[in-house]
C-alpha positions, 0 to 999 in steps of 0.5 A: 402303179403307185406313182400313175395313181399319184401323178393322176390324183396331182394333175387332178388337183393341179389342173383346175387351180391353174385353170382358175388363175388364168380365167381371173379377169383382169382388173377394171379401168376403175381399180386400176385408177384406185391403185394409181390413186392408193401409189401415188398417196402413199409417195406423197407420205413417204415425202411427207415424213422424209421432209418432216425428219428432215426438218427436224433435224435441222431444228436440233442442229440450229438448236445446237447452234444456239447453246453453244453461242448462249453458252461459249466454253470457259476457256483461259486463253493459253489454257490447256485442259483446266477451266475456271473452276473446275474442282480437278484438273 
């Protein structure tokens, strides 16, 4: 008897939230152009931000670049391991 009384009370509560989601109109020509329009900007940032980290890293590569030929390492040709003034070797 307990589980009819259940059941009952379920179907009772379950019927009419369903029955409210099926009679959710569909959305508007008009939003469905706003959320084309909210898509396709949010694409544009993310591009925006991958071409951004992009260029970045090429600055600190050509950034790198410049050190090392500012400032070749001191090397002895023949030398193995010690550089001109170094305190140890």
């Amino acid at each position: 008897m307990r589980a009819l009384v259940l059941a009952a009370v379920m179907a009772a509560l379950i019927g009419p939230a369903t029955a409210q989601v099926e009679r959710l109109p569909q959305p508007g020509r008009a939003e469905r152009q706003v959320d084309d329009s909210n898509r396709a900007i949010a694409r544009q940032q993310q591009l925006l931000r991958e071409n951004q980290q992009t260029q970045f890293e090429i600055n600190q590569l050509r950034n790198e670049l410049n050190r090392s030929q500012q400032f070749p390492p001191m090397t002895v040709p023949g030398s193995v391991g010690c550089m001109p003034g170094s305190i140890r070797c």
